[in-house]
C-alpha positions as CSV (number, residue, x, y, z in Angstrom):
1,X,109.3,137.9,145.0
2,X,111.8,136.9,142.1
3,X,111.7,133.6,140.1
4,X,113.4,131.9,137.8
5,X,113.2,132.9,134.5
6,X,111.4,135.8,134.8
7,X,108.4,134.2,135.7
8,X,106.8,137.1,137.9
9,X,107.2,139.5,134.6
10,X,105.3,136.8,132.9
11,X,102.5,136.3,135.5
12,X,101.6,139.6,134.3
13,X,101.2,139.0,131.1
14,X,97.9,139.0,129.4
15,X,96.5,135.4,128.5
16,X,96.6,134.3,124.6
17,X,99.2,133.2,122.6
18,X,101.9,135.5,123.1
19,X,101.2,135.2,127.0
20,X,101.5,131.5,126.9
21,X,104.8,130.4,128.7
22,X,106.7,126.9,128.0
23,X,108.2,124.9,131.1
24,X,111.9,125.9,131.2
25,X,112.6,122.4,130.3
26,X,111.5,119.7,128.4
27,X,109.3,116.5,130.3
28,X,111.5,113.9,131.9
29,X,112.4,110.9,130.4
30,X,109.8,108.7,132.3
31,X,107.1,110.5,131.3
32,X,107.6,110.3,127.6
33,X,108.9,106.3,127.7
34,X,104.8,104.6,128.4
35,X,104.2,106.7,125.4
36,X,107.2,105.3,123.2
37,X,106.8,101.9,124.5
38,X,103.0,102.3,123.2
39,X,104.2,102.9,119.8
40,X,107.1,100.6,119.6
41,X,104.2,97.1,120.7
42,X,102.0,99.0,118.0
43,X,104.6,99.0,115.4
44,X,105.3,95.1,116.4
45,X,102.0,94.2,116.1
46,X,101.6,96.2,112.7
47,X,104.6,93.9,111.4
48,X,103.5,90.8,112.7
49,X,100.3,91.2,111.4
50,X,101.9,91.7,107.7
51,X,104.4,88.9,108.4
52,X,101.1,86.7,109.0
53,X,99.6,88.2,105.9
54,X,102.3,87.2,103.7
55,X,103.1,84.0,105.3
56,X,99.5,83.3,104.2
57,X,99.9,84.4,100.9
58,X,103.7,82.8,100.4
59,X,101.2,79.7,101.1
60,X,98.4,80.3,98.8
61,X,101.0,80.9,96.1
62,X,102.5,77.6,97.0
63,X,99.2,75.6,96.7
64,X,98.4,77.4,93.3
65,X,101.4,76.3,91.7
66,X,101.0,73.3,92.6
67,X,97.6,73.1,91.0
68,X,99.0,74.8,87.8
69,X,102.2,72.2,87.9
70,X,99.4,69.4,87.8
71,X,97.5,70.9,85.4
72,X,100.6,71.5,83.0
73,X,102.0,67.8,83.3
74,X,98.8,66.5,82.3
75,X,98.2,68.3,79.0
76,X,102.0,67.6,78.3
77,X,101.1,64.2,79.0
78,X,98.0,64.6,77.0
79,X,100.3,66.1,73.9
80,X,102.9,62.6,74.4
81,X,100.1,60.8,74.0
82,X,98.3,62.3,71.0
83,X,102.1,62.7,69.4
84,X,102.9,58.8,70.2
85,X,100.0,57.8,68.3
86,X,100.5,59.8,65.4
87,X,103.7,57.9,65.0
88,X,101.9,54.5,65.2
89,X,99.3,55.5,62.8
């Protein structure tokens, strides 16, 4: 009996890798889309996750700043002070 693609000449064929026959053509779509969408919601979680991560340290940098603004207005403070009364003495 014949069929396509010369698939009774390669049903004779020994097994191995030269006996190995691909499909005449490539999966459908549907079967290959769960997969894609699987990798697309991983992706999105991937970059959420990093947009969480850096929103967090956006905010820690803020609060640091902050600290070291503080810090730097009081020695300058510290300095007017020490420099007003070496004019008064």
């Amino acid at each position: 009996m014949w069929r396509a693609n010369g698939a009774r000449w390669r049903a004779r064929q020994p097994g191995g890798v030269a006996g190995r026959v691909k499909p005449p053509y490539p999966p459908a779509m549907a079967d290959a889309a769960p997969s894609a969408l699987d990798r697309i919601e991983r992706a999105l979680t991937r970059i959420e996750a990093a947009a969480a991560r850096r929103a967090f340290d956006a905010e820690r940098l803020e609060h640091k700043h902050a600290a070291l603004r503080g810090k730097v207005e009081e020695a300058i403070a510290a300095l007017d002070s020490l420099i007003a009364q070496e004019d008064t003495d």
